[in-house]
C-alpha positions as CSV (number, residue, x, y, z in Angstrom):
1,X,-22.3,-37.5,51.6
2,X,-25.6,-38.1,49.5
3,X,-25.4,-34.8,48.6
4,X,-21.7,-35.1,47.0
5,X,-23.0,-38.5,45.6
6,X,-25.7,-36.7,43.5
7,X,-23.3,-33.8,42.7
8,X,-21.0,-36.4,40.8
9,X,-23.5,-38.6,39.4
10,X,-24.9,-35.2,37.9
11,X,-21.6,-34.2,36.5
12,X,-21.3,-37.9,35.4
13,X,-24.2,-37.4,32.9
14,X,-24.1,-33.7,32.2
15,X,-20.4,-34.3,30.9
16,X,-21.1,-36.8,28.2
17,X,-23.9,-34.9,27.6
18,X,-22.0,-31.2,27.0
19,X,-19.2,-33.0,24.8
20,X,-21.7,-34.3,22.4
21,X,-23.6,-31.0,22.3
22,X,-20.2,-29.8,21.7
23,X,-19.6,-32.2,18.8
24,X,-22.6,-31.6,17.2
25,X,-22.1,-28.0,17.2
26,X,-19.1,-28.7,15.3
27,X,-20.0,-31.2,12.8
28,X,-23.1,-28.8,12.1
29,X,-20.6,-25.5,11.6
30,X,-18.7,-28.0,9.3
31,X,-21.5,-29.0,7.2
32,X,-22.6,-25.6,7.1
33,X,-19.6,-24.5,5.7
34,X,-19.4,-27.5,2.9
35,X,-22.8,-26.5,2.2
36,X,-22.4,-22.9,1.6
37,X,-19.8,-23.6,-1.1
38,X,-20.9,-27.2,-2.1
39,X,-21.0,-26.3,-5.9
40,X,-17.3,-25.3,-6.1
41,X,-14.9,-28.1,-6.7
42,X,-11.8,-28.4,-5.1
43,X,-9.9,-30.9,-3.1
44,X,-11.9,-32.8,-0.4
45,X,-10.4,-31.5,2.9
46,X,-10.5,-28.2,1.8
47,X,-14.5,-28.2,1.9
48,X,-14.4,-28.9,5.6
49,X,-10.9,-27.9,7.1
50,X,-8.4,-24.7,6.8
51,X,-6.0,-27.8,7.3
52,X,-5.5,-27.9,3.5
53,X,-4.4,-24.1,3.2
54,X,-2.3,-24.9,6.1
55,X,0.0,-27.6,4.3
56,X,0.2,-26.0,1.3
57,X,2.4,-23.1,3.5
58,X,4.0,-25.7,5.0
59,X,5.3,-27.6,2.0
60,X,6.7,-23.9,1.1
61,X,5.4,-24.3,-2.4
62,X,2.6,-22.0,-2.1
63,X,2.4,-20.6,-5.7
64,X,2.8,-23.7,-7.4
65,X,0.4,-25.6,-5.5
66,X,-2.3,-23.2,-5.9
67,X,-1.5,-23.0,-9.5
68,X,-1.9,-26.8,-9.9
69,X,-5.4,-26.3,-8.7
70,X,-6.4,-24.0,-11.5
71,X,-5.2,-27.0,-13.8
72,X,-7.5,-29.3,-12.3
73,X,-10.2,-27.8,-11.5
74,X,-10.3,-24.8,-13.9
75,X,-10.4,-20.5,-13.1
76,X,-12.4,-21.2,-9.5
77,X,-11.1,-23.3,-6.7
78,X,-12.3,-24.3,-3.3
79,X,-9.3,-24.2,-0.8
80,X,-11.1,-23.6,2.0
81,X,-14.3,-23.9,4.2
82,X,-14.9,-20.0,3.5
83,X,-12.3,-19.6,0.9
84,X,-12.1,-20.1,-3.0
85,X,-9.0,-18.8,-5.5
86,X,-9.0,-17.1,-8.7
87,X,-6.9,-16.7,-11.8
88,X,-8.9,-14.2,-13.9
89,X,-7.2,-11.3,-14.3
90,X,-10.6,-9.4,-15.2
91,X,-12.4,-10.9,-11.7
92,X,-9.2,-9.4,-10.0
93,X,-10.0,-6.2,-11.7
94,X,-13.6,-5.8,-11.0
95,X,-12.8,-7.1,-7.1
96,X,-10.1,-4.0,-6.4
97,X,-12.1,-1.3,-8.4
98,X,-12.2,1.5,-6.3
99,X,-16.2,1.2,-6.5
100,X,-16.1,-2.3,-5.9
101,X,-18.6,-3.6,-3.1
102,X,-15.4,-5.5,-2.8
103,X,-13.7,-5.4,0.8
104,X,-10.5,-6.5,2.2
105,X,-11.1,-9.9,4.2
106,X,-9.6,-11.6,7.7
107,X,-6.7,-12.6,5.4
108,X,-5.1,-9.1,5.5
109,X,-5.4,-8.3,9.3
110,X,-3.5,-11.3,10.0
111,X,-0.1,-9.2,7.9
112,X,0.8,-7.1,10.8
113,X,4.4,-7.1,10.6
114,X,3.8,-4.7,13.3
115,X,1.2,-7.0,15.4
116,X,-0.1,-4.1,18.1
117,X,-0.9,-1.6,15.2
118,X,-1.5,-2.6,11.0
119,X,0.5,-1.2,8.3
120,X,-1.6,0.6,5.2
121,X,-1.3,-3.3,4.0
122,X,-3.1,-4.9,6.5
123,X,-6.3,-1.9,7.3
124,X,-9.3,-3.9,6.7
125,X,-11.6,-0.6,6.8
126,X,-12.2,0.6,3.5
127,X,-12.2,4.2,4.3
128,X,-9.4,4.3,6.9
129,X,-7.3,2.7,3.9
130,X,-8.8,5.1,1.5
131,X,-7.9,8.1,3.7
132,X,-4.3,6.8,5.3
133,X,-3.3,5.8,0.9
134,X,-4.0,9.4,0.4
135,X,-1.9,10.8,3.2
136,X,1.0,8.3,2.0
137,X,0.7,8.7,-2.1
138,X,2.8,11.9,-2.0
139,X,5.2,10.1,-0.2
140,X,5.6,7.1,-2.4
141,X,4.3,9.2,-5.8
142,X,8.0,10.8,-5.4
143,X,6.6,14.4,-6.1
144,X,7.7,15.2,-2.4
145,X,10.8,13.3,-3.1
146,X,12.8,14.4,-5.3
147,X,15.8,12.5,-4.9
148,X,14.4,9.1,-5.5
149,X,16.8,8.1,-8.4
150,X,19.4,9.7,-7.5
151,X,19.4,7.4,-4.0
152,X,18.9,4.3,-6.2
153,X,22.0,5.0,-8.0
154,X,24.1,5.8,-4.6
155,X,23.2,2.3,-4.3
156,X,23.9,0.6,-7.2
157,X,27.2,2.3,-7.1
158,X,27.6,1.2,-3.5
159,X,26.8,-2.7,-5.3
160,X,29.0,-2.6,-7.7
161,X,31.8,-1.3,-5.7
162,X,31.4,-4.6,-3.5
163,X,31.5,-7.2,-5.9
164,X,34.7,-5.0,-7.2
165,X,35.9,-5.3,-3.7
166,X,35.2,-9.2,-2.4
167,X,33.7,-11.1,-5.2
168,X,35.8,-10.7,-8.9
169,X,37.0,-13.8,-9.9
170,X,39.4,-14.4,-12.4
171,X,41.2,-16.9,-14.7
172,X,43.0,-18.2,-11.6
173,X,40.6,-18.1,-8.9
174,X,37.1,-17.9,-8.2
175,X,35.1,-15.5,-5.3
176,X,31.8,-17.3,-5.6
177,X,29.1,-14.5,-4.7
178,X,25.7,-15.4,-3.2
179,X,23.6,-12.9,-5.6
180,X,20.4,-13.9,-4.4
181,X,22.1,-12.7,-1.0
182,X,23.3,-9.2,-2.5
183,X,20.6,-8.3,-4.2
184,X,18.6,-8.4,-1.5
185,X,21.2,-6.2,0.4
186,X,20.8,-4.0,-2.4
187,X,16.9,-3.6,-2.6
188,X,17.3,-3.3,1.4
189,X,19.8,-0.4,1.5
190,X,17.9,1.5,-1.4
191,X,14.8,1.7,0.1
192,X,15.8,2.6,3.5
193,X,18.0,5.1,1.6
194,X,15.4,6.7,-0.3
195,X,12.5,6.3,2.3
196,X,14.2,7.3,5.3
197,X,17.6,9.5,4.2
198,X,20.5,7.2,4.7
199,X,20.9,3.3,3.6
200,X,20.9,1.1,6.8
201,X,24.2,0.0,5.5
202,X,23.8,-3.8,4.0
203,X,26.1,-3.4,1.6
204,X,28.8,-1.5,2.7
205,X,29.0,-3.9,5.9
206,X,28.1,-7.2,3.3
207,X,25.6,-8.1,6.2
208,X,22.3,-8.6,7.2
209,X,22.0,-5.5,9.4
210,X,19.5,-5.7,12.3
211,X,18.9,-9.5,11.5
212,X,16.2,-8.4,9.4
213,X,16.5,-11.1,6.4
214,X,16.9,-14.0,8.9
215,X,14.0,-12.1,11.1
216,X,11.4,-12.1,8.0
217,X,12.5,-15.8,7.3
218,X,11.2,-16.5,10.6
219,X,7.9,-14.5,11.0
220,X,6.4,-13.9,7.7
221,X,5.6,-18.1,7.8
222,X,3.9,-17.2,11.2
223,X,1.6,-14.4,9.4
224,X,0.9,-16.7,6.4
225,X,-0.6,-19.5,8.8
226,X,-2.4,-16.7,10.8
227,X,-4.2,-15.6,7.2
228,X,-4.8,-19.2,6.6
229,X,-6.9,-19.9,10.0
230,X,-9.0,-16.3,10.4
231,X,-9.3,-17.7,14.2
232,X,-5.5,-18.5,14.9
233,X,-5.1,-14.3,14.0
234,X,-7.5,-13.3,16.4
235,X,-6.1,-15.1,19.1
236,X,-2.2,-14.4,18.5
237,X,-3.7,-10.6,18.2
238,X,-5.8,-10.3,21.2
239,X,-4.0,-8.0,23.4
240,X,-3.5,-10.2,26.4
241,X,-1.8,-12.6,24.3
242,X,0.1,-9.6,23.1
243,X,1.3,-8.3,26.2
244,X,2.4,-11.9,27.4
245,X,3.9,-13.1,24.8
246,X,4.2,-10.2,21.9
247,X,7.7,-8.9,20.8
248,X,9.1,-6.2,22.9
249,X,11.1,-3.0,21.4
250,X,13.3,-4.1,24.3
251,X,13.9,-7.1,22.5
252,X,17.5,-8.0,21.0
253,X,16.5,-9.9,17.8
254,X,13.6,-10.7,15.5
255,X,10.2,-8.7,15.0
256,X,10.7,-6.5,18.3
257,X,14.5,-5.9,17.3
258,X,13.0,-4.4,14.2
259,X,10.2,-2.9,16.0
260,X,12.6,-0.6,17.8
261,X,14.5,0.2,14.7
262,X,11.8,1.8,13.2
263,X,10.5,3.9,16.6
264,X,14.6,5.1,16.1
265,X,14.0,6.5,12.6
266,X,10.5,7.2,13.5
267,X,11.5,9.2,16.5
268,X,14.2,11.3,14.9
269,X,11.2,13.0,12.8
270,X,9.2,14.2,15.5
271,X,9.5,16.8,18.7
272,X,10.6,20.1,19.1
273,X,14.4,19.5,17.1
274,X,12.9,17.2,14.2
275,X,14.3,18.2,11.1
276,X,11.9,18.3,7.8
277,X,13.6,16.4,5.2
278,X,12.5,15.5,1.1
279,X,11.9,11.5,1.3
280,X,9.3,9.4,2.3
281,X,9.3,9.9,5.7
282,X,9.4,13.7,5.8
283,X,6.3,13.3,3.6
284,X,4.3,11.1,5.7
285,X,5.5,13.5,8.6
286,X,3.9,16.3,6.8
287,X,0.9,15.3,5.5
288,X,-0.2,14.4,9.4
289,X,0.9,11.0,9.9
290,X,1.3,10.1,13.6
291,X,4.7,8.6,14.7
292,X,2.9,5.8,16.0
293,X,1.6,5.0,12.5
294,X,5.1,6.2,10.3
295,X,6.7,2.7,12.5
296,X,4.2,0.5,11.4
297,X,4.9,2.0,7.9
298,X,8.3,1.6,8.3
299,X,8.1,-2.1,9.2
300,X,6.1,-2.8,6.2
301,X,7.9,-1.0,4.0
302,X,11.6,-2.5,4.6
303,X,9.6,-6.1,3.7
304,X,7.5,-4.6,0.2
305,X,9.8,-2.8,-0.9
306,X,13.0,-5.0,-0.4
307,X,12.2,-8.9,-0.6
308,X,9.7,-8.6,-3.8
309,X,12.0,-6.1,-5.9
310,X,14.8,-9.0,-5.1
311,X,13.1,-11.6,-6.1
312,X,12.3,-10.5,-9.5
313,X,15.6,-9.4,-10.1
314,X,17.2,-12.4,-8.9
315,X,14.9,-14.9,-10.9
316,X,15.2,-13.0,-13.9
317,X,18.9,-12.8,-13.8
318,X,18.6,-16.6,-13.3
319,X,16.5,-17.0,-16.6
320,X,18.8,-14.2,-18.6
321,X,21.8,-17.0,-17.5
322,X,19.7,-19.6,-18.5
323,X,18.6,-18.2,-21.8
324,X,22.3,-17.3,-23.2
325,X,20.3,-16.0,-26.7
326,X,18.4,-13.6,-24.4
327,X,21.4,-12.5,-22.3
328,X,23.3,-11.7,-25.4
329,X,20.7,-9.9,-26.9
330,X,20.3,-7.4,-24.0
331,X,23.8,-7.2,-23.4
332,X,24.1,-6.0,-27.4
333,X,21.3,-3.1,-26.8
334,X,23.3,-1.6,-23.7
335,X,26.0,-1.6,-25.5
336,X,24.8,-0.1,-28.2
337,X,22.2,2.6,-26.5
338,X,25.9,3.7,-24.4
339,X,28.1,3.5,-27.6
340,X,25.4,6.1,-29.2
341,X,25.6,8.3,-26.1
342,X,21.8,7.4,-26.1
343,X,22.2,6.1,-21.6
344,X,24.2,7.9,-19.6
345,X,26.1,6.5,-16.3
346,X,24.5,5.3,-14.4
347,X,21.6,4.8,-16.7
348,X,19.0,7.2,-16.2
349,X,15.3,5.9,-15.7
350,X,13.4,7.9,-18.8
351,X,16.4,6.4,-20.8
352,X,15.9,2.7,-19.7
353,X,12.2,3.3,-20.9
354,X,13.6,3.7,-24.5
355,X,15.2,0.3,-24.4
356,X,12.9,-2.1,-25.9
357,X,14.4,-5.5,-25.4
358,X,15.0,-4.3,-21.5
359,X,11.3,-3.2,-21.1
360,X,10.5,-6.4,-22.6
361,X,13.1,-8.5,-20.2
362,X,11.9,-6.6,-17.4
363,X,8.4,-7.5,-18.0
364,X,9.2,-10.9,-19.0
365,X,10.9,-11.8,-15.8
366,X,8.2,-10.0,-13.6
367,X,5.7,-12.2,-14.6
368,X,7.6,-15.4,-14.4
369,X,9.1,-14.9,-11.5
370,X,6.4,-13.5,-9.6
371,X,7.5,-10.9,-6.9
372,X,4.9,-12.3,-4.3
373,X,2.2,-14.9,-4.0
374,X,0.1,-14.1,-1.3
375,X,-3.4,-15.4,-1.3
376,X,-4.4,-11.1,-1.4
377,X,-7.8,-12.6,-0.2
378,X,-10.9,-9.9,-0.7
379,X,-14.4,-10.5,0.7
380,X,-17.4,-10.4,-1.4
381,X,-20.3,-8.2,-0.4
382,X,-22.9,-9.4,1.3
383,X,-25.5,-9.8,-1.7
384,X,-23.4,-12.1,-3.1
385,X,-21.8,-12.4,-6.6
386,X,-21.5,-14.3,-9.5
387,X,-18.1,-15.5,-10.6
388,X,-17.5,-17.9,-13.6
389,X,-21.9,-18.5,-13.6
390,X,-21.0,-19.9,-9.8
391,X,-23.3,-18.0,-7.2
392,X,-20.5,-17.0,-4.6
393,X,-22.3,-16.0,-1.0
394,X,-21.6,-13.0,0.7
395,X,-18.3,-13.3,3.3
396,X,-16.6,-16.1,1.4
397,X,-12.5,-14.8,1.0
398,X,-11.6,-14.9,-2.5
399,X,-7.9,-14.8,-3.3
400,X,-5.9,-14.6,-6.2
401,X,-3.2,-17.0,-7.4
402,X,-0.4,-14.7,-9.0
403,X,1.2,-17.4,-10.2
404,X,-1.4,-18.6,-12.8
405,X,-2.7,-15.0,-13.9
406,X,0.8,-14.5,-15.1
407,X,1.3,-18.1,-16.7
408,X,-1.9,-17.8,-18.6
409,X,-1.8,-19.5,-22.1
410,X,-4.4,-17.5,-23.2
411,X,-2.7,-14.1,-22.4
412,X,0.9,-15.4,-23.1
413,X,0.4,-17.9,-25.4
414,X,1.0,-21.7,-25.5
415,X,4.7,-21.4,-23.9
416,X,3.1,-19.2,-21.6
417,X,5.8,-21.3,-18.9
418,X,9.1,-20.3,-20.9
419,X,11.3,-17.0,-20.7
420,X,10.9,-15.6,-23.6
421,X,11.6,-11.6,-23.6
422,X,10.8,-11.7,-27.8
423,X,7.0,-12.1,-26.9
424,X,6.4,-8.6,-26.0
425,X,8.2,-7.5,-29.3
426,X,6.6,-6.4,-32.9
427,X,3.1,-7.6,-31.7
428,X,-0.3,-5.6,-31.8
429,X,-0.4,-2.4,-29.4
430,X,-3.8,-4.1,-28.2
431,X,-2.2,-7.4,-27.0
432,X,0.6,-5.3,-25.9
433,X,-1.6,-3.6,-23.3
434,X,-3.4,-6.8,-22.4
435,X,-0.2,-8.4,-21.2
436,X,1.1,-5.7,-19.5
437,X,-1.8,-4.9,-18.1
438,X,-1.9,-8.4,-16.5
439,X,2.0,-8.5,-15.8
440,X,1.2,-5.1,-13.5
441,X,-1.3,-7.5,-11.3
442,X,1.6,-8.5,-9.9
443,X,1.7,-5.4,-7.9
444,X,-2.4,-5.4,-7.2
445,X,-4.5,-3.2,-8.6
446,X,-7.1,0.0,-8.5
447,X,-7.8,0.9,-4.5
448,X,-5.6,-1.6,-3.6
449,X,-2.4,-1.6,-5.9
450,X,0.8,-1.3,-3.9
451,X,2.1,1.8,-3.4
452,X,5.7,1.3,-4.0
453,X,4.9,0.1,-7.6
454,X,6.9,3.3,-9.0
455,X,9.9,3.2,-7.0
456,X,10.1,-0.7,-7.8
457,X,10.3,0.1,-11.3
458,X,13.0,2.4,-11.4
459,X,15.1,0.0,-9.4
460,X,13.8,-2.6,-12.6
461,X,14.6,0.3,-15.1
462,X,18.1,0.4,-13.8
463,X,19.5,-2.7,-12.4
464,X,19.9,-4.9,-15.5
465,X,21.6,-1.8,-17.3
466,X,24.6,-1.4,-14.5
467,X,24.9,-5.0,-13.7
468,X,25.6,-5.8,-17.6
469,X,27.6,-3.1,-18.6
470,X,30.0,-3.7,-16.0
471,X,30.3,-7.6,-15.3
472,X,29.7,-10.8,-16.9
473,X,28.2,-13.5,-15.2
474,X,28.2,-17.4,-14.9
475,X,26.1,-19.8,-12.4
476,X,28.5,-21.7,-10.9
477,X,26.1,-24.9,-10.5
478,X,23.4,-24.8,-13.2
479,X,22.0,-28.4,-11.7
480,X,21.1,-26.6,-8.5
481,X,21.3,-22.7,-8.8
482,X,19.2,-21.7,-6.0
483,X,17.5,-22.6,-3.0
484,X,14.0,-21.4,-2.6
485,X,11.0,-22.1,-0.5
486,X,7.4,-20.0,-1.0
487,X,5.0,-18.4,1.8
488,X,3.7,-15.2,0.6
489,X,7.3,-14.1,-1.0
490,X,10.3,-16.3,-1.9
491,X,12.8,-17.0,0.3
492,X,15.8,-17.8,-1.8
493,X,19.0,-18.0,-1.2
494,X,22.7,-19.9,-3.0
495,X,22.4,-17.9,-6.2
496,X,26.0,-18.5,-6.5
497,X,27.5,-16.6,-9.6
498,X,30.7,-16.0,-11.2
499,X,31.3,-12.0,-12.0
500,X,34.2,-11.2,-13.6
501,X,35.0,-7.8,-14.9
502,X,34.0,-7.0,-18.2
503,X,36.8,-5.9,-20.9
């Protein structure tokens, strides 16, 4: 009995005792952590808390509250204990050189799509990226793939041919057509076409095969939290987590749904019977991929190279209806280029080049309607470096706000915020470059510039030119023309147009 007495009365006064310890562990790690970056301003719980990265996800605003940072605070932000953001388009440069000291941080390991292997997007090790980006380039180069535009325009055809179909409206009725929907059906079923030989089918069933948009809607959130908290990652990533609670291939929706889709088309390109074939797939396959590594790939590349490529198009679509002096204008110069036999049908992507008002539409759009805004965060070496005269420490993740590089009034001008195509027209080759140069951050840059860049840019090249020449459209509410929240990519949906057939 004594004996129990002193046992409790021990873990009476050792309890207190370990909280406080406990406490003071923490409040010292905080203060630490103020301390390193005390010189950068910022908003007051980011200097002590990944809470504030956390609400911004959640308010689903992320570009636009990052961006209203930089016009606070200026070209360097704190937004985080270890964590500061960036506009300058030459700091992004000299960060993704490929002899920058530069590395990828915590941030990227957390954007597994696949969580039990990463994607060429989410390698942290320099030279595993360096080596896997080389095995993959012929792939997405298109030297090994011939038939990349020629799969593009199956699709277009095959997008056009449903609006003919379901959504033509006329003078007595109206098919309203969710475009923000389609065009996403479209960017889905011309990747998977050109990647992997034959379009999953979005269009020609007008539905979201696999669940995959309503999957990404649900899980790509999830991964932008997990970048947010570099501890949360680790522990939804350890593999006893994993295994109790990690999507199965044997599941029958979201991420393990789409998990087992790509060990299918995976698994057709390996063993004994495997077929070589000229796309993306049959590249990786050849240049010693492992299946294992072509599904995480795969995973990745149905997000990249689908949701980003719709959102540009959608928004700038949305600012050609809203600019009825731009619309026109590109409207006259298809015309025109097919009336002088100078674009053929479908419009080839050398001959889109030629088009100046489309280049400078394309362009336009691409930076105002930024394809992605994830926080990309790098990790400076561990000398240190100097950024804006601020000494930066070693480890601290620095990440980029898209949305601010490409509404800079210094690059773009003082209506840097307004669609205006006529910008990039009749002005010196010099501040040409410079602005395109910058618009092209939108798709990273040097060692880690995204992959898919040249494939997006056919689909660019292309989609205006068919969509125009054939239909004319009209947002049926102009008050409220699209839904849209923001956590690494736009999530948009209700684009609802009016086509009707051009005569």
């Amino acid at each position: 009995m004594a004996s129990q007495l002193a046992g409790f009365i021990s873990i009476s006064f050792l309890s207190p005792l370990i909280i406080g310890l406990l406490l003071l562990r923490l409040a010292y790690s905080r203060i630490l952590a103020w301390y390193r970056l005390r010189h950068v301003d910022g908003p007051w719980l980011a200097r002590f808390s990944y809470l504030y990265m956390l609400l911004v996800t959640l308010n689903g605003q992320q570009s636009a509250s990052y961006r209203a940072l930089h016009q606070k605070y200026g070209p360097i932000v704190r937004i985080g204990p270890n964590d500061i953001i960036i506009d300058d388009p030459e700091i992004v440069r000299r960060m993704n050189t490929a002899r920058s000291k530069y590395g990828r941080s915590s941030w990227y390991d957390a954007m597994r799509m696949d969580p039990y292997l990463p994607s060429l997007f989410a390698i942290q090790d320099t030279a595993a990226h360096d080596k896997l980006k080389a095995q993959l380039s012929f792939g997405y180069g298109g030297k090994e793939n011939p038939t990349v535009e020629d799969g593009i325009d199956e699709q277009l055809a095959s997008l056009v041919a449903l609006i003919r179909r379901k959504y033509l409206s006329t003078d007595h009725e109206i098919k309203p057509l969710d475009f923000a929907l389609r065009i996403q059906f479209f960017t889905l079923d011309a990747i998977t076409k050109i990647a992997y030989g034959r379009a999953f089918g979005y269009l020609n069933t007008d539905s979201d095969v696999y669940g995959y948009v309503a999957t990404a809607e649900a899980e790509v959130p999830v991964l932008v939290v997990c970048g947010d908290v570099p501890w949360l990652s680790r522990l939804l990533h350890n593999k006893t987590v994993l295994r109790l609670i990690g999507p199965k291939t044997t599941d029958k929706k979201g991420m393990g749904k789409m998990m087992a889709v790509a060990q299918e088309v995976a698994g057709e390109r390996y063993g004994p019977n495997a077929k070589d074939k000229q796309d993306m797939l049959g590249s990786f396959v050849r240049h010693g991929i492992m299946q294992r590594q072509c599904e995480a790939e795969i995973l990745f590349q149905i997000i990249a190279g689908s949701d980003t490529t719709a959102t540009a198009i959608r928004g700038t679509l949305y600012n050609l209806l809203t600019s009825p002096f731009a619309y026109f204008r590109l409207r006259e110069e298809i015309d025109a280029a097919a009336a002088e036999g100078r674009i053929s049908s479908p419009v080839k992507n050398d001959e889109a080049k030629e088009l100046k008002y489309l280049q400078a539409v394309m362009y336009e759009g691409l930076r105002v309607n930024i394809p992605f805004s994830g926080l990309s965060m790098k990790q400076v070496p561990p000398e240190g470096d100097t950024i804006h005269e601020k000494f930066i420490p070693g480890g601290t993740r620095v990440a980029h706000c898209f949305l601010s590089t490409q509404r800079s009034t210094t690059i773009y001008g003082p209506d840097a915020d307004l669609f205006r195509p006529e910008r990039w027209l009749d002005i010196d080759p010099e501040k040409h470059r410079e602005m395109t140069q910058t618009a092209e951050l939108a798709f990273g840059y040097g060692r880690w510039g995204c992959s898919g860049k040249n494939v997006a840019f056919i689909e660019l090249n292309k989609i205006y030119v068919e969509l125009l020449r054939n239909f004319d459209f009209q947002l049926i509410d102009p008050r409220n023309p699209m839904q849209s929240t923001n956590r690494n990519m736009f999530f948009q949906k209700g684009m609802w147009v009016k086509v009707t057939e051009r005569v």
